[in-house]
C-alpha positions as CSV (number, residue, x, y, z in Angstrom):
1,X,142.6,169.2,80.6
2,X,145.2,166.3,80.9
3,X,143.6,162.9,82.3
4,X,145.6,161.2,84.7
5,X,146.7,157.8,84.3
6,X,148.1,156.6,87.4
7,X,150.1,153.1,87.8
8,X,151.6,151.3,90.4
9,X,155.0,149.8,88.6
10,X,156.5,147.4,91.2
11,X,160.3,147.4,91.0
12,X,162.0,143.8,91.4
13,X,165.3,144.7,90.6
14,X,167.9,147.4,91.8
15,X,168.8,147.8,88.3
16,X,165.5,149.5,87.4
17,X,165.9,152.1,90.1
18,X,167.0,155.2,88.6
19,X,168.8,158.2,89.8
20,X,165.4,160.4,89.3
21,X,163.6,157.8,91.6
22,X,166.1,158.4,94.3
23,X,166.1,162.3,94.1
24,X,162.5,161.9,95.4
25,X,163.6,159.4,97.8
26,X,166.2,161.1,99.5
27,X,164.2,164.8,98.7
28,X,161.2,163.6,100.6
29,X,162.4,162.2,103.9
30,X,164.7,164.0,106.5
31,X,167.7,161.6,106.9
32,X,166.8,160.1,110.1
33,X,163.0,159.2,108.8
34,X,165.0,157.4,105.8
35,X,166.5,154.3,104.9
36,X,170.3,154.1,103.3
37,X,169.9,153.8,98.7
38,X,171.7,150.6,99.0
39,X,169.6,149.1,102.2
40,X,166.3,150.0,99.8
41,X,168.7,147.6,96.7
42,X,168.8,145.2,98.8
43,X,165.3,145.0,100.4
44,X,163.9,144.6,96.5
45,X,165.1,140.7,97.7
46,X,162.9,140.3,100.3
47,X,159.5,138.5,99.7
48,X,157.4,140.7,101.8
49,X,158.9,144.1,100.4
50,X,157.3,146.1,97.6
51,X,158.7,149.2,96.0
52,X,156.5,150.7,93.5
53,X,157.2,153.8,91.4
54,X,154.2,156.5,91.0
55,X,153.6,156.7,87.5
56,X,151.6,160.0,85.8
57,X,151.3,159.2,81.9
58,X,154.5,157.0,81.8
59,X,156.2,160.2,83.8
60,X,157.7,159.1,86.9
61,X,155.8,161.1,89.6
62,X,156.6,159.4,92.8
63,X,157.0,156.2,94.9
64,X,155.3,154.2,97.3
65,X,156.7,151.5,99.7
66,X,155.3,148.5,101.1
67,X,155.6,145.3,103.4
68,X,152.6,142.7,103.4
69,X,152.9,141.4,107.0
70,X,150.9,138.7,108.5
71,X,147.7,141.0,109.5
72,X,148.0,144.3,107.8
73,X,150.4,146.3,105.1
74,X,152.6,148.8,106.3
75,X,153.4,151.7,104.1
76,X,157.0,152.8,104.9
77,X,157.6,155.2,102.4
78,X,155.4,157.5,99.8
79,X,156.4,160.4,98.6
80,X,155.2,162.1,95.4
81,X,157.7,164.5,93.5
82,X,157.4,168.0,95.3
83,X,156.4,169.5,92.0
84,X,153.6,167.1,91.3
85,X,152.3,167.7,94.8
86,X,148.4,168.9,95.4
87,X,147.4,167.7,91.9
88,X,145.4,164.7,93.6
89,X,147.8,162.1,92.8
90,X,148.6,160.9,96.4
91,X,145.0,160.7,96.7
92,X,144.9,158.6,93.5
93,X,147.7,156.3,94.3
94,X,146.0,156.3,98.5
95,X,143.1,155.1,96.9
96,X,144.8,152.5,94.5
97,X,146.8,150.6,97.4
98,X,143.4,150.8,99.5
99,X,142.0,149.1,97.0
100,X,144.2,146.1,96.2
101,X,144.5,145.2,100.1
102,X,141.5,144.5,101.7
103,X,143.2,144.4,105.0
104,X,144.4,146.9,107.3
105,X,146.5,149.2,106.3
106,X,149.1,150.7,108.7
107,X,151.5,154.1,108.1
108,X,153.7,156.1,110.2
109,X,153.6,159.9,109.6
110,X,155.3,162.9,111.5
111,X,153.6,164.1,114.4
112,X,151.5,167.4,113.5
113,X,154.2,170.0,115.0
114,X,154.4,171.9,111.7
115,X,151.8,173.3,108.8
116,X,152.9,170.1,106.1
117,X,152.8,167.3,109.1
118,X,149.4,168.9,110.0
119,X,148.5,168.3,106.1
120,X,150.1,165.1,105.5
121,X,148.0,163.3,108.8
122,X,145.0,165.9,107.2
123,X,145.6,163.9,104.0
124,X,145.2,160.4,105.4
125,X,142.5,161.5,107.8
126,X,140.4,162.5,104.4
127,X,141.4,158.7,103.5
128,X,139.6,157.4,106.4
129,X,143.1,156.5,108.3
130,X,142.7,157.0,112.4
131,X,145.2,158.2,114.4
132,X,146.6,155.7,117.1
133,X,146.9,157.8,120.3
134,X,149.6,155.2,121.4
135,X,153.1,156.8,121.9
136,X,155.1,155.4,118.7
137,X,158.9,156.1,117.7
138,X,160.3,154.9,114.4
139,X,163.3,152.9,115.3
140,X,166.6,154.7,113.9
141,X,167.8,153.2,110.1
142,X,170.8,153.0,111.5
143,X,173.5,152.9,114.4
144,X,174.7,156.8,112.7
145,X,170.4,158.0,113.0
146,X,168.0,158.7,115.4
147,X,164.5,157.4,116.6
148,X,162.0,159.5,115.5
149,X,158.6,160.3,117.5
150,X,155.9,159.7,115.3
151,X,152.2,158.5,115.4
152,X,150.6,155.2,113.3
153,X,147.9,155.4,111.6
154,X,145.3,152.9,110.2
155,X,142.9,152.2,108.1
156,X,139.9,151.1,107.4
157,X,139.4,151.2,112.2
158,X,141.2,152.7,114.8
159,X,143.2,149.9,116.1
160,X,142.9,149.3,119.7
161,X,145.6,149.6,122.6
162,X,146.4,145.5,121.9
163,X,146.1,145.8,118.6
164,X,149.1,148.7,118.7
165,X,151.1,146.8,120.1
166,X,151.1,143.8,118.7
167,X,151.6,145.6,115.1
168,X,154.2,148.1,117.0
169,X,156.0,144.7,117.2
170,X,155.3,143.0,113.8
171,X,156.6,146.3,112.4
172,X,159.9,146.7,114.5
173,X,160.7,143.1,114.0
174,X,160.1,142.9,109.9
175,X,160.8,146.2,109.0
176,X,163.1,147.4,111.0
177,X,164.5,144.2,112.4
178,X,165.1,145.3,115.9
179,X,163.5,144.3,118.9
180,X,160.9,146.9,120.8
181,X,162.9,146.9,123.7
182,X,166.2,148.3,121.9
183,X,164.0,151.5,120.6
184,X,163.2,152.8,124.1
């Protein structure tokens, strides 16, 4: 049996993003639930951006995004290639940004409508993430996209209705740089 080796390779310039790292990009997310290639480019600029690729044995497996805000991380984006999937390496990498921020940790995921949303909120749920039972849409990308209904969750606590929104806010503000009042 092959040992995983999983690493967290942080990507500082758009140089070093390669083709096979957007195939997973733009293969994971439905358009409206994505941001445009060259809006991801330019983000590797800002301070409180990471994106890391998901590496297997030097094999590029995945990616993971994330903003270190004033009171918690966000994870925007993580995705692991579709042929790599149920092998345990979300769990591994899950486990791997848990443990290098001991703060809360905040994600947006699809509500559970269908059997892979039901598994992906199953998947952080295993985690330890809570579901917020706050109503929650993720602002569009862009004027050409829609919002998108979805639900937060944290970790390592349920956050509380004041809590919500507050980080509802922090979250449309830095990430998606729009006031809360525009999304509704």
């Amino acid at each position: 049996m092959i040992k995983m080796m999983i690493k967290l390779i942080p990507v500082s310039d758009s140089h070093d993003l390669s083709e096979d790292l957007k195939a997973i990009y733009v293969g994971s997310f439905p358009s409206d639930e994505r941001r445009d290639w060259q809006e991801i480019k330019e983000l590797l600029q800002h301070s409180n951006f990471i994106l890391n690729e998901v590496l297997d044995n030097q094999e590029l497996v995945g990616l993971i995004t994330v903003w270190n805000l004033p009171d918690f991380v966000f994870i925007e984006h993580f995705a692991i290639r579709e042929s790599k999937r149920g092998k345990g390496i979300g769990t591994l990498v899950l486990n791997q940004v848990i443990a290098e921020n001991p703060t809360t940790l905040i994600v947006e995921v699809e509500e559970p409508n269908t059997g892979e949303a039901r598994q992906r909120v199953a998947f952080y749920e295993k985690a330890g993430f809570s579901v917020c039972e706050e109503i929650y849409y993720q602002p569009p990308y862009s004027p050409d996209k829609n919002k998108v209904k979805m639900l937060l969750m944290s970790f390592p606590e349920r956050i509380s209705p004041v809590e919500f929104d507050e980080i509802k806010m922090h979250i449309y503000r830095e990430v998606y740089r729009q006031d809360d009042q525009a999304i509704f």
